[in-house]
Each structure stands twice: as structure tokens, then as C-alpha cells.
N, C-alpha and C positions, 0 to 999 in steps of 0.2 A: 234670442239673444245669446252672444258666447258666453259659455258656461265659465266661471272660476278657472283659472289653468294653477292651481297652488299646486297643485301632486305633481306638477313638472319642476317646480325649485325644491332646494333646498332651504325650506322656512317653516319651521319649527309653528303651530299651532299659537304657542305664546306671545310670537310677534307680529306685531302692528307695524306694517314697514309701508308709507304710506309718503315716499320721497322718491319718486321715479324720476323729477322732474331732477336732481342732483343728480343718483346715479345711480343704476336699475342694479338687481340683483341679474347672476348667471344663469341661465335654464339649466337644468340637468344636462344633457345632448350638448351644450356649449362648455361643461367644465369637462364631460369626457372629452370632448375633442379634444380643447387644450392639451389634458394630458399625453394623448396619442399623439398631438404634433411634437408634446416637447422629447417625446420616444423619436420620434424620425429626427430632431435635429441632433440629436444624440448620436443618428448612423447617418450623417446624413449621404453616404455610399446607397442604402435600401432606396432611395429617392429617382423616379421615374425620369428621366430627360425631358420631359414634359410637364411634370406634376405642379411648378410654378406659374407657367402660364394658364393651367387650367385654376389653378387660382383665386389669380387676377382677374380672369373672366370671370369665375362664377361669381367674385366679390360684385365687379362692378352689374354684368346682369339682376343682382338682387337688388343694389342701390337704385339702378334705374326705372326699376318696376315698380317702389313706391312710389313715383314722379311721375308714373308714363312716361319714359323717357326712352332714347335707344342708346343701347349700350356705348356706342360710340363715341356717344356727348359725356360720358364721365369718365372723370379723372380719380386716379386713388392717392389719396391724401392722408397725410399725420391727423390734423386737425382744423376748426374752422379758420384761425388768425393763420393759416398756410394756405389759403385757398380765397380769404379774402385778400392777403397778401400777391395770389397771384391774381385775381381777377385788377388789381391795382397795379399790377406790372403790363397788363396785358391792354388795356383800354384809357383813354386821354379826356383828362375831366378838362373841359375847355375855360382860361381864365376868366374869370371873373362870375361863373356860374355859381350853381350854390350843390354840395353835398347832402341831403337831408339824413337824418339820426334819430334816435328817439332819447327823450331823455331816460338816463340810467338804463339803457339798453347794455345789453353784454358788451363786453372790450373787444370783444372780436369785430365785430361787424362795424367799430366806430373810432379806433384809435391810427388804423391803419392812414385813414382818409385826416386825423388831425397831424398827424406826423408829415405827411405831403402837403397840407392845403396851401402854407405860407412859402413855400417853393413853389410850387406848381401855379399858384394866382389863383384859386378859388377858396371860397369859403366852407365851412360848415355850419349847419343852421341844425340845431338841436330840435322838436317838437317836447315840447313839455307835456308832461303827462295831466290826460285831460281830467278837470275834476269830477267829473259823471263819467269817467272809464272807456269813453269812445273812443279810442285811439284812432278808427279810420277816420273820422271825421275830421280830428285834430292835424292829421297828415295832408288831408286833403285839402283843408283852408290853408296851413301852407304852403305849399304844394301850388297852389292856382292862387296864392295872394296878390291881389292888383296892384302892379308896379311892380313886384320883385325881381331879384335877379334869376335869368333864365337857372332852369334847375338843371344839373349836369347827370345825378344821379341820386336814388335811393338809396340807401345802405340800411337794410330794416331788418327786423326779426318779425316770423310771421304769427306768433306770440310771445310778450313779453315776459321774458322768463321771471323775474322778482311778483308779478301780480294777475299775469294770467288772461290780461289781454288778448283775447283775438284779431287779427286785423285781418280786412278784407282786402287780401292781396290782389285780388281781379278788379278791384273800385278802385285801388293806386295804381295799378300797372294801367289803367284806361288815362288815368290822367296826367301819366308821366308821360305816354304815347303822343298826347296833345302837343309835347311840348319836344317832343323828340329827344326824352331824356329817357336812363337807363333803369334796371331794377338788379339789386341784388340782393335775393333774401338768403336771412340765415333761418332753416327751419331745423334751428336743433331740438324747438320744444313740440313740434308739429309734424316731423316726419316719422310715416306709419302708420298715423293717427288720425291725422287730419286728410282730409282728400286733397293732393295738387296734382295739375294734368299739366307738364311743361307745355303739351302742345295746343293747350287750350290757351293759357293764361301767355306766354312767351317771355319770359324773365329773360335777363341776361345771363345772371348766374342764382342757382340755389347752391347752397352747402348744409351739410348734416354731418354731425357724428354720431357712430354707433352708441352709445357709454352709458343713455338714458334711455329712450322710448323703445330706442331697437334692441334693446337686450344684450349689446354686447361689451369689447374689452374698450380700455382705451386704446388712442393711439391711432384707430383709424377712422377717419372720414371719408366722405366723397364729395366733388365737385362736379355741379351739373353747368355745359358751359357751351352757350346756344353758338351754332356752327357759326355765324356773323363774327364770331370772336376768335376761331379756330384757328386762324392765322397767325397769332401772337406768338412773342417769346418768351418759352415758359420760364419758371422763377429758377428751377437749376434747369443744369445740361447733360442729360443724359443718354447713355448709349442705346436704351430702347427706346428716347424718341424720336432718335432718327432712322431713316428707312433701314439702312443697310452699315451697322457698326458690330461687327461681331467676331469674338473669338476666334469661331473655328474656321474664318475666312484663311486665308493667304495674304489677303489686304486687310488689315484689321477698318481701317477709315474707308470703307469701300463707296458709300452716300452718304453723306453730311446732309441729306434735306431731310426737313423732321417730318415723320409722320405727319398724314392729313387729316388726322379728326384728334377728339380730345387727349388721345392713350400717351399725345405728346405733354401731357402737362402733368403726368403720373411724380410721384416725389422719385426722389432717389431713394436708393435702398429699398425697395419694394417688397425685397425678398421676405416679407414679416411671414414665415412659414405656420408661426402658433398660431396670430393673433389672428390672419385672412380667413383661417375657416371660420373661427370663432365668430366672426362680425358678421360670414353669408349665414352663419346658420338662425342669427337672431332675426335677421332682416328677413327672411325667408319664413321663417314661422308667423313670423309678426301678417307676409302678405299672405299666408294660406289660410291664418283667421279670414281674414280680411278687415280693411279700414272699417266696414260700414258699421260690422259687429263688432269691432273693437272698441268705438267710441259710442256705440250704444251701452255697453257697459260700464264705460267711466263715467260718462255722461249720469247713468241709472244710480253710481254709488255717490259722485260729487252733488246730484240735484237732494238722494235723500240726504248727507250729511248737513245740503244747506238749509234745508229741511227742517229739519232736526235742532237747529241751533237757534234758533227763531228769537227765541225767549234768553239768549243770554246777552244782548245789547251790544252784537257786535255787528260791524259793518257788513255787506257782502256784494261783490259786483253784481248786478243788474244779470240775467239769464245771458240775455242778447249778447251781451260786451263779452263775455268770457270762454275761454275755452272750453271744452266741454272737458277735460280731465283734467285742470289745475281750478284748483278754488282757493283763493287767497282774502283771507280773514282781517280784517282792519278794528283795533284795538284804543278806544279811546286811550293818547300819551303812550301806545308804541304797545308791544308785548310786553304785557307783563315780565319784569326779570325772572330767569330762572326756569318761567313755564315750559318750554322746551325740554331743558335737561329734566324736570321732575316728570314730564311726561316719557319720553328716555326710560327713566329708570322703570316705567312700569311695560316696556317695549312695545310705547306707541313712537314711532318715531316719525315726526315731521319737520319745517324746516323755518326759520326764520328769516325774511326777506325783506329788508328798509321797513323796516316798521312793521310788518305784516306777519302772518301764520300763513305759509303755502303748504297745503295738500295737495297730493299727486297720487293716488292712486293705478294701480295699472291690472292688468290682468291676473295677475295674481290672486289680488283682494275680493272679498266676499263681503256682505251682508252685517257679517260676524264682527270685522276690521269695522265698517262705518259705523255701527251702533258702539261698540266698542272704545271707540274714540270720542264720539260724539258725549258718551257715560263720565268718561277721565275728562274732559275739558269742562263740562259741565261740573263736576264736583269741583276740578281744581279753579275754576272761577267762583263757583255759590261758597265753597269751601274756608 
């Protein structure tokens, strides 16, 4: 099993920081970097002719190797509502089909599609969140419900961020296939962690940001964006997506045709010189653990925490139903008020979500974090 990595952050022995699933702390090796890029944008004369495009590439090479993906199919992006923004510029949900959503799923992956549906002539069809926590199943009776309107596309998260749902994104993508409809997963709470193989399962589009599980800044994303769709027109217009637009020409407009693989669907402004190293060097670490060891060890601190909690009369999903490194806690009449911040102050920190307690755990965390927690919750409930 992977060992603890805490001697690579900056985290204090005292802290319980047990909220990956909000927003990861920086590895050591990512806040030196920062510093040194924000040194080169300071000159930025010292700066290689080259040093940007190498970049761009190493960023999206590390995005695509969480996915099995080739570098070619991702696009470098702000964020996930920019990238589901573009897979909705890029592809034609046909009228009168249906969008599917999850209930209380993130705004990214669900508002884009309600802002086009009454223009465009199809609908969205929400999935309510199931009362036994199966969310694949729940998808799926939709999904193939007898009589519905044909489905145009999925718009899902490949676990649900507020409760920690897993979905089995190869048991939807088989039956969205039946029907000749699309997939577009957001695997913000999943990429790194979970296994996805693009070339196994075939999505339309995945999207991820760095800012949780990968360890790095905000601000940057990736879009994985299967070549069937490579055609489109990206959401801005830029001079690197097209073949041949550059400066040092004599013809500044020398080819207006856009690049042939995803590199056309990059944002503008790309040039983020701080933030690009930052985000390959978390993603990078994250695959040189590797996924299998990594989620063995969340898996190993989330099963004893729920473990552990047995005897305090709270809810807990089902093994099966859940990700292996969010465990979200159900509180007869909601969370208790307060228990958050009182735990806070003793620097256990976790998160409150629609009613629930989510823990996130990540690499960092030890033995030490889960008993520890499990100590403060138990006192401030028998308390």
C-alpha cells in the first residue's frame, strides 16, 4: 500500500485536514514551482522561445495519462462550466430528446444544458437521488424507461460530489450506446483516483480540474474530446487554433483552417506560465503513485473511519454505492449546527454537504487523522 505522503505538504502535525474533495492542499515541489515561475514572469526576457509550448504539452501529456488518453484529444481549459460550455457548442442535442442530470449534481455539468434546452427543443430530465444510494441504477431505469423520449445525451458526474456516490460509468455508457445517445462525464471528484481508460469505455467528453484530487492551483482544467467531435467550433477563436496564424510570418493570416485534433479547442490566453507547471507537477505525482495504490489507501482510511463510527447512530452508504475516498455521513434532522466549525476549531477539518458530513481524505492522511476524528466526533455527539 502507498505509504502517507504528509513530509511532502506543508501540514503541521496538529491538522486534521480531511477535505480533498473542496480543495487539496499544495505539495511542497508545487508551491516551489510557483515561486520560480512567478521569478520568470517577473523577466520574462530569461524565457526560452520555446518554454511555452513545452508547457502546454507537458500539462496536457499528464492530463491525458490519468484517462489513457492521447495527448491529442485534450484541450487546456479554465474550468469545468468552460469545457462543458464547449462540448455544448460543439455537438446537437436533437429536439425533443431528453438531457439526463443528476439530482443536486454540480452546476457545471447541469446548467449549461438548462439554459439551451427551451431554445434548442429538448428537455432535461433530472435523476433523483436514489434512497439506497445506487445512483447507477437510478440512471439506468431512466435512461431505458419504456416509452420515453429518446435520450440525446448524459451530462453526469462520475461521483457525486455532495454524497459520494460512485457511478458506473461503463453500465451507462453501454446503455446510452443502445440508444445512439452521448456521455459527458465530469470527473472532478474521480480523476487520479478512480481508474478511467477513454479507450475502453468511449465518452464523448470527460472534463477535470486540478484544484482537488490532483493536487494543484485553480484555474486549470482539461477537456478529453473523442476525435468524432474534433471537428467543431471551438467556443473562442484563437490564433493557435489555427494551422498557420503567426507573428513572425510576413502574412500574419497565412491558414485560417483550425488545427485537426483537440489543441483547437484550448482557451485563450493559455499563456498561464505560474499556474501550468503547477497543475503537471500534481497530476504527475498523483500517476507515478499510481491510481491503484492510491485508492487503496483511501479506501483503507474511509472503510476504518466508517468503521469506527458504528455505534454513533449515523447513516453510512452501503460499501458498494460509494467511492472509495469520500465517505459522507447522514445525521438524523441534518448536521447538527455548529459541529463543523467546533470541530474546525480543534483542526479537524471536514465539510458539510445538503445535510451530510463529507470526508475526503487523500494522501496525505495517516492512521493518526482517522482515529483522531473519529475521537472529536464521537465526543462532540455523546458530548
Amino acid at each position: 500500500m502507498l505509504a502517507s505522503q504528509r513530509e511532502l505538504f506543508e501540514m503541521p502535525r496538529h491538522i486534521c485536514y480531511l477535505n480533498a474533495a473542496s480543495y487539496s492542499p499544495l505539495p511542497l515541489r508545487t508551491q516551489e514551482a510557483g515561486r520560480a515561475a512567478v521569478g520568470r514572469k517577473a523577466t520574462p526576457w530569461t524565457l526560452d522561445a520555446s518554454f511555452a509550448a513545452e508547457q502546454y504539452e507537458r500539462a496536457r501529456r499528464a492530463a491525458a495519462r490519468l484517462i489513457n488518453a492521447d495527448a491529442a484529444d485534450i484541450a487546456l481549459i479554465p474550468s469545468v462550466s468552460y469545457g462543458v460550455a464547449t462540448a455544448a457548442k460543439i455537438v446537437t442535442i436533437a429536439r425533443g430528446s431528453r438531457v439526463i442530470v443528476l439530482e443536486n449534481d454540480h452546476s457545471s455539468p447541469v446548467l449549461e444544458w438548462r439554459a439551451r434546452a427551451e431554445a434548442q427543443g429538448f428537455s432535461v430530465e433530472t435523476v433523483n437521488r436514489p434512497d439506497d444510494g445506487d445512483w447507477t441504477s437510478a440512471i439506468l431505469a431512466i435512461v431505458e424507461r419504456p416509452g420515453g423520449p429518446p435520450v440525446g445525451l448524459a451530462s453526469i458526474s462520475s461521483v457525486h460530489w455532495s454524497d459520494g456516490g460512485v457511478i458506473d460509468v461503463q453500465a451507462i455508457r453501454a446503455a446510452l450506446k443502445r440508444q445512439g445517445a452521448m456521455l459527458l462525464v465530469d470527473a472532478t471528484q474521480s480523476a487520479g483516483v478512480l481508474a478511467m481508460d477513454v479507450q475502453r469505455l468511449d465518452p464523448d467528453f470527460v472534463i477535470f480540474p486540478t484544484y482537488k484530487w490532483l493536487l494543484g492551483p485553480y484555474g486549470r482544467a482539461f477537456i478529453y474530446i473523442a476525435k468524432r467531435h474534433q471537428g467543431g467550433v471551438p467556443l473562442e477563436q484563437t490564433s493557435y487554433g489555427r494551422r498557420d496564424v503567426r507573428a513572425e510570418n510576413a502574412v500574419y493570416f497565412a491558414d485560417l483552417r483550425y488545427v485537426p485534433d483537440a489543441r483547437r479547442f484550448d482557451m485563450g490566453e493559455r499563456d498561464h506560465f505560474i499556474s501550468m507547471e503547477m497543475a503537471s507537477i500534481g497530476m504527475e505525482m498523483m500517476a507515478e503513485w499510481g491510481q491503484g495504490r492510491v485508492v487503496q489507501r483511501l479506501s483503507m482510511l474511509t472503510d476504518r473511519i466508517a468503521h469506527d463510527i458504528r455505534g454513533l447512530g449515523l447513516s453510512v452508504p452501503d460499501r458498494s454505492l460509494r467511492a472509495p475516498h469520500i465517505l459522507s455521513l447522514g445525521f438524523k434532522g441534518g448536521v447538527p449546527a455548529g459541529l463543523i466549525e467546533r470541530l474546525a476549531s480543534e483542526g479537524i477539518h471536514v465539510a458539510a454537504r445538503l445535510g451530510r458530513m463529507r470526508i475526503a481524505p487523500h494522501v496525505y492522511n495517516d492512521d493518526v487523522d482517522a482515529d483522531r476524528f473519529v475521537a472529536a466526533l464521537t465526543r462532540r455527539l455523546k458530548g
